[in-house]
C-alpha positions in Angstrom: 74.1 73.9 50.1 73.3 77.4 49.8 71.6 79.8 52.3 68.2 79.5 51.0 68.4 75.4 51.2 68.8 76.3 55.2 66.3 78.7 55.7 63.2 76.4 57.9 59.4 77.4 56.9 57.5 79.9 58.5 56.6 79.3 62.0 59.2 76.3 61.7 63.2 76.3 62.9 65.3 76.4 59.8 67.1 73.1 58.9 70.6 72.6 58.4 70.3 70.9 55.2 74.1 69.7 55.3 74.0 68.6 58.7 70.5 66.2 57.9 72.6 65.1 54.6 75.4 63.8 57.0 73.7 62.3 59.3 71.7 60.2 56.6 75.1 59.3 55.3 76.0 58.4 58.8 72.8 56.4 58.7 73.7 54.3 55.9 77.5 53.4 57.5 75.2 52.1 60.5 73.1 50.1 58.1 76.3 48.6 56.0 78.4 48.0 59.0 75.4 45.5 60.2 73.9 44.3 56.9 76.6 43.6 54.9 77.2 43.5 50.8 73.5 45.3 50.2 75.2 48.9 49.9 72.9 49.9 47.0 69.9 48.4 48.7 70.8 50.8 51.9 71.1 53.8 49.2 67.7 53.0 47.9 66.2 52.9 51.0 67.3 56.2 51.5 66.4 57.7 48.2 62.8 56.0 49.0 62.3 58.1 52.1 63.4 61.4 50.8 61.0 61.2 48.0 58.3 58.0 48.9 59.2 55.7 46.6 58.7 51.9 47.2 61.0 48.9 46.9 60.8 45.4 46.2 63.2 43.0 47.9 63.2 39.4 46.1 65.5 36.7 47.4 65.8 33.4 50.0 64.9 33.5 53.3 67.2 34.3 56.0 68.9 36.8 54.6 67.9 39.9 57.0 65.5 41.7 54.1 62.9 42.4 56.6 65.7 43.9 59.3 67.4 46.1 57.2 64.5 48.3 56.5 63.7 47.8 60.2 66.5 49.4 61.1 66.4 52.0 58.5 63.1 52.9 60.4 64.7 52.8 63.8 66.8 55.7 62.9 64.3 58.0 61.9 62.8 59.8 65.0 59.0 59.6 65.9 58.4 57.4 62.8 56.1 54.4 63.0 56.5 51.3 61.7 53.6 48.6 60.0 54.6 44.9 59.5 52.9 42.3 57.8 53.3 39.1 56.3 50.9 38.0 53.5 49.2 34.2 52.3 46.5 33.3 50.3 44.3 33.6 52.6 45.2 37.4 53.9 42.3 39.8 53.8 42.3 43.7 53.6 41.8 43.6 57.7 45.4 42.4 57.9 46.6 45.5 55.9 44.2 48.6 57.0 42.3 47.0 60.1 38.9 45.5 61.0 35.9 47.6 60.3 35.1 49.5 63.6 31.9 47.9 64.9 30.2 51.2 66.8 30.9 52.8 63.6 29.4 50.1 61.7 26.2 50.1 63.9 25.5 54.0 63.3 25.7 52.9 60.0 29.4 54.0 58.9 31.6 51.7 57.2 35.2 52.9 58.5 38.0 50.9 60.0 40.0 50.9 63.1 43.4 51.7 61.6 45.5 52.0 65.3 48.9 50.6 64.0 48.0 49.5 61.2 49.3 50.5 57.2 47.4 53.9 57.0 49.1 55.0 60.2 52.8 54.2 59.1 55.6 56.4 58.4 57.4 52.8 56.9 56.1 49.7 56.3 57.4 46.2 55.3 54.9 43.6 53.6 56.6 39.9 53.5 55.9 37.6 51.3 54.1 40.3 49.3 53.0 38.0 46.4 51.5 35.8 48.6 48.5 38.3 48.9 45.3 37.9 46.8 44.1 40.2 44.4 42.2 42.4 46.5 44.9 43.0 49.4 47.6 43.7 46.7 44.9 46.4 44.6 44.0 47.5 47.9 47.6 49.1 48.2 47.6 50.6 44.7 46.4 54.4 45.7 48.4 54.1 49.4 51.6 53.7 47.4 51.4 55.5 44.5 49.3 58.5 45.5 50.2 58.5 49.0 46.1 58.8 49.8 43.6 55.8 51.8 40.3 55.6 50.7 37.5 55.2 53.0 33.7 55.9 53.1 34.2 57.4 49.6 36.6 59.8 50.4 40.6 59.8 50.0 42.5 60.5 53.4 46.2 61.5 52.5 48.6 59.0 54.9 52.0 59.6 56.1 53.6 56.4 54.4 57.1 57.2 53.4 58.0 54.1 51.8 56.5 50.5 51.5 59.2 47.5 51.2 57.5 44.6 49.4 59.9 40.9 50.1 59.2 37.8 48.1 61.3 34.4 47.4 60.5 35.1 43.6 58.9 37.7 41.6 55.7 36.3 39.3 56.1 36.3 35.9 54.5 38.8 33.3 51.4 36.3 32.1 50.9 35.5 35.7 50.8 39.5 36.6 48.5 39.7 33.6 46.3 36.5 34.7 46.2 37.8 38.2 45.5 41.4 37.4 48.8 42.3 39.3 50.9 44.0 36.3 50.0 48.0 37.6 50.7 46.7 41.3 54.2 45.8 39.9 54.7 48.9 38.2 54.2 50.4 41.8 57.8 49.4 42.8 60.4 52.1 42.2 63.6 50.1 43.1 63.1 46.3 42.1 66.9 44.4 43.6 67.4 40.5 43.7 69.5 39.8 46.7 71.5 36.7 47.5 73.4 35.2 50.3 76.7 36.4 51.4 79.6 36.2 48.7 82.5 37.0 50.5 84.3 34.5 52.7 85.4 38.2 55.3 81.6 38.8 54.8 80.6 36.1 56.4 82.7 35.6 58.7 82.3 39.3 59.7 77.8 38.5 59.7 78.8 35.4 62.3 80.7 37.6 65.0 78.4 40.6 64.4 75.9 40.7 67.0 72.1 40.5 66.0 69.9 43.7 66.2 67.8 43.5 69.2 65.4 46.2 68.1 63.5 45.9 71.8 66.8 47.9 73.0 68.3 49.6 70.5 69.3 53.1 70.2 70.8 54.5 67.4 73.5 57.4 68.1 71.7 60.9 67.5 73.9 61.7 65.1 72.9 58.7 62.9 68.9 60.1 62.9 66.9 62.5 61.4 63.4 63.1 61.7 60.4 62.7 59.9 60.2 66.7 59.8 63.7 66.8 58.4 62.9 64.4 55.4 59.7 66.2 54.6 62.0 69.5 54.0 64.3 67.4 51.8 61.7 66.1 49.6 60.7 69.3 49.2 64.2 70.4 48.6 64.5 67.6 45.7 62.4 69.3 43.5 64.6 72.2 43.5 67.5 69.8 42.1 68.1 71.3 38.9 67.8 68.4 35.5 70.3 69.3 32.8 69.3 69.2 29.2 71.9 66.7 28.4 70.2 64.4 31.1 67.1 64.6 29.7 68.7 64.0 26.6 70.6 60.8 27.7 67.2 59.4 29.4 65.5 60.0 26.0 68.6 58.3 23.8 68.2 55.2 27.0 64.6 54.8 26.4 65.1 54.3 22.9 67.9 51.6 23.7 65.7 49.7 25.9 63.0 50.1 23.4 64.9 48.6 21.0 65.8 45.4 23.2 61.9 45.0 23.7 62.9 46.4 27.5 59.7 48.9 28.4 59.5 51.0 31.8 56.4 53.1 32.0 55.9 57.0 32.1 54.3 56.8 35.4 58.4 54.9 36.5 60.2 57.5 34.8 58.5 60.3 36.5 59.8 58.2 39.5 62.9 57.4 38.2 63.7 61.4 37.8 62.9 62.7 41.1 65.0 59.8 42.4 67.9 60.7 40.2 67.3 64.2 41.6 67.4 62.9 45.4 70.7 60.7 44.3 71.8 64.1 43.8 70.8 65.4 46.8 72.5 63.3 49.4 75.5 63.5 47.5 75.2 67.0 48.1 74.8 68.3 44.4 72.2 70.6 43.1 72.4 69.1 39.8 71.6 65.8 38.1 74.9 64.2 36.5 75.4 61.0 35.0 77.2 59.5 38.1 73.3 59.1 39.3 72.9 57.1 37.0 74.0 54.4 39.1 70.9 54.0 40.5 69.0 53.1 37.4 70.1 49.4 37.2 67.4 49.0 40.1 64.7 50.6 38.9 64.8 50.1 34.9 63.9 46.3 34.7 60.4 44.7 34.9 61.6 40.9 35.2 65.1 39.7 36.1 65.8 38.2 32.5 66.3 41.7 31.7 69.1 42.6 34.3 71.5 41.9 32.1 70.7 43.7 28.8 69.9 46.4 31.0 73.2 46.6 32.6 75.0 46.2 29.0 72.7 48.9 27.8 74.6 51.4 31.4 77.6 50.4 30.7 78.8 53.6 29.5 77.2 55.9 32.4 78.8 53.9 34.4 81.5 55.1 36.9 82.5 53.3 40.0 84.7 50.3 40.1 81.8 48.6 42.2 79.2 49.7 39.4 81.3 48.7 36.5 82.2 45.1 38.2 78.5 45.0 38.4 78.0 45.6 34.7 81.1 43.4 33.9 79.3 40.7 36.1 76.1 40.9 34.1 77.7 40.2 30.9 79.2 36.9 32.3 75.6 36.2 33.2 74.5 37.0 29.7 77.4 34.9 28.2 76.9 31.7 30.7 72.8 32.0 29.7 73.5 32.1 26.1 75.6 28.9 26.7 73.0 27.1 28.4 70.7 27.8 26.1 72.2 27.1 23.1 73.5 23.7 24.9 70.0 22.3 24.9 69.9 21.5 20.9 73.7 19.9 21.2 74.0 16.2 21.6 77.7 15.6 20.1 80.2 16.1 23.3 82.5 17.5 20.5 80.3 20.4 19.9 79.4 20.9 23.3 83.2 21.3 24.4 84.0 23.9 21.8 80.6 25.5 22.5 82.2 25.6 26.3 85.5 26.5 25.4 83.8 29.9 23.0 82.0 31.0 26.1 84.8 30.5 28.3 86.8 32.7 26.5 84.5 35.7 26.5 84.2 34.7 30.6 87.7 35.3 30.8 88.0 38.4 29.0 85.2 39.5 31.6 87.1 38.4 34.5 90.4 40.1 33.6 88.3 43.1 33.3 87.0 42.8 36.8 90.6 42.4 37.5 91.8 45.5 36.5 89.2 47.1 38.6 89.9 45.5 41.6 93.3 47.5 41.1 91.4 50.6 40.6 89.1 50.6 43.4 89.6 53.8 44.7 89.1 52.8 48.4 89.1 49.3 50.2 85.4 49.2 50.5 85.8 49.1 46.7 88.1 46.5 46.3 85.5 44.5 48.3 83.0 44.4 46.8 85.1 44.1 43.1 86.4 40.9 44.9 83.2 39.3 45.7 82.3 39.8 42.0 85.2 38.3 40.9 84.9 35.3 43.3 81.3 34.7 41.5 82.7 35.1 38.1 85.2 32.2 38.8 82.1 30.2 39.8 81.0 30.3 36.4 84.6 29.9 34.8 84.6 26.3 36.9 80.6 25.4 35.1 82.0 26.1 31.8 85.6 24.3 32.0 83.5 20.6 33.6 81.0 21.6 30.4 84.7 21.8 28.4 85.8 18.5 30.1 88.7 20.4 31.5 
């Protein structure tokens, strides 16, 4: 970074912006030594707290959503943390607080907000879909303009990010029937996760100690404070956006448009300044295509579009782990195509050569994850290639008992 990126406000010590940089990268080694195979989630999260975006966490149970962004929030100094888990049968009180009853009496409708959503610096809402209609449109101005309203006025709030988890994400007509479809276009990063994959994953998750977050203390040089991320997402909007960016984004819009896949202007304004904090923590001043990473998280609107998306990347795409991913998401396509098609097929002739067709393309998929797993440039690399390879067999075994092999 240059001089003027360490120069601190008036009145304020100057920040060392490569030291905070390092010390969120050391952040997110903490995070993916103890919540393992969610690397890009742990990038998100940071990219959410330099620039307040918000992300949505859909997946089973049990699989530590919740405590990863904990433990994002444990590393940030003086930051406070809101949790909540939402039913039916949640109300507004749950969120913001109960109306303050001596207030109430002297005729002022305000609430007691003492640890409550209005008051956090990170906040994590379970079962987010749960919620009614009037908890989740309660959030809508809190989230996207960083503002509360009460008593007619709009009180900015110190939220930095807001983690939404569900089992499963509703559908577009039941957003639309519920009123829920600007709620949803709230959600910055959007990321399906799963169970372990790996066999050294899991083994690794059962011999790994469980965060007791009563008594833990991260190392110092693993923290920043809430001071230090307010300079950096100030700092993002000095990351300078190419032409040919802009350019690119225009030519991927079109793409998507053209596979019926829409994202809305408010998401790309999003999108950008997250692109620009990618940036950022790599510790560039400029937007380049290897950012673009990022955008198969924050592109799709329901998870039947993953992979079209991912096809539609392809060519921005860089790193062995990001192109396994891509590679991946074409076997997914491929397998879906199969099952579809399977449905009008009654002759077990037909079937098996339908099977054998898609097998092929599977396997022309797989030795392409292959070859990356030989170009993973570190061992980290080669891991995560692996576990998509390991997946992409499990599909290779559905299609060869579809074959009758």
């Amino acid at each position: 970074m240059g001089e003027d990126e360490r120069l601190g406000q008036a009145g304020r010590p100057a920040v060392d912006v490569d030291d905070v940089l390092q010390r969120l990268r050391n952040m997110e080694a903490v995070q993916n030594r103890l919540i393992l195979e969610r690397e890009a989630v742990t990038r998100a999260i940071t990219i959410c707290l330099i620039c307040r975006g918000h992300l949505l966490l859909s997946g089973p149970p049990g699989i530590a959503k919740t405590t990863q962004v904990r433990l994002a929030a444990a590393h940030i100094q003086g930051s406070r943390f809101f949790y909540t888990q939402l039913t039916p049968f949640s109300t507004i009180e749950d969120v913001f607080g109960p109306v303050d009853i001596v207030a109430y009496k002297q005729g002022e409708r305000r609430r007691v907000g003492t640890h409550m959503l209005q008051e956090a610096h990170v906040a994590v809402i379970d079962e987010i879909y749960n919620g009614n209609e009037a908890v989740l449109k309660s959030l809508l101005a809190p989230m996207y303009e960083g503002v509360y309203a009460e008593q007619g006025r709009f009180h900015p709030i110190p939220l930095r990010t807001l983690m939404g988890t569900a089992n499963s994400i509703p559908g577009p007509e039941e957003r639309r029937e519920k009123g829920l479809t600007g709620f949803h276009d709230r959600w910055l990063f959007r990321f399906l996760v799963d169970d372990l994959h790996n066999d050294a994953s899991f083994m690794r998750m059962l011999w790994t100690p469980d965060v007791d977050f009563r008594t833990y203390r991260p190392e110092p040089a693993a923290t920043v404070t809430i001071e230090e991320l307010d300079h950096l997402g100030q700092l993002v909007d000095k990351v300078r956006v190419p032409v040919s960016i802009y350019e690119e984004l225009v030519r991927l819009r079109k793409a998507m448009q053209a596979e019926n896949l829409y994202c809305s202007p408010r998401r790309w304004k999003q999108i950008r300044r997250a692109l620009q904090a990618s940036a950022l923590l790599d510790g560039r001043m400029d937007v380049g295509e290897r950012d673009f990473g990022i955008l198969r998280h924050t592109l799709w609107d329901q998870p039947e579009d993953i992979p079209v998306l991912e096809r539609l990347l392809e060519d921005y795409v860089r790193a062995a782990p990001e192109r396994a991913a891509v590679k991946f998401s074409r076997i997914l396509e491929i397998c879906g195509e199969f099952q579809e098609q399977r449905r009008s097929i009654s002759n077990p002739a037909d079937l098996s050569k339908l099977a054998l067709e898609a097998r092929q393309r599977v396997e022309e998929r797989i030795r392409e994850i292959r070859e990356l797993a030989r170009q993973g440039a570190s061992e980290a690399d080669q891991l995560v290639v692996e576990q998509y390879l390991q997946r992409a067999y499990d599909y290779l075994k559905e299609l060869d008992e579809a074959a009758g092999l």
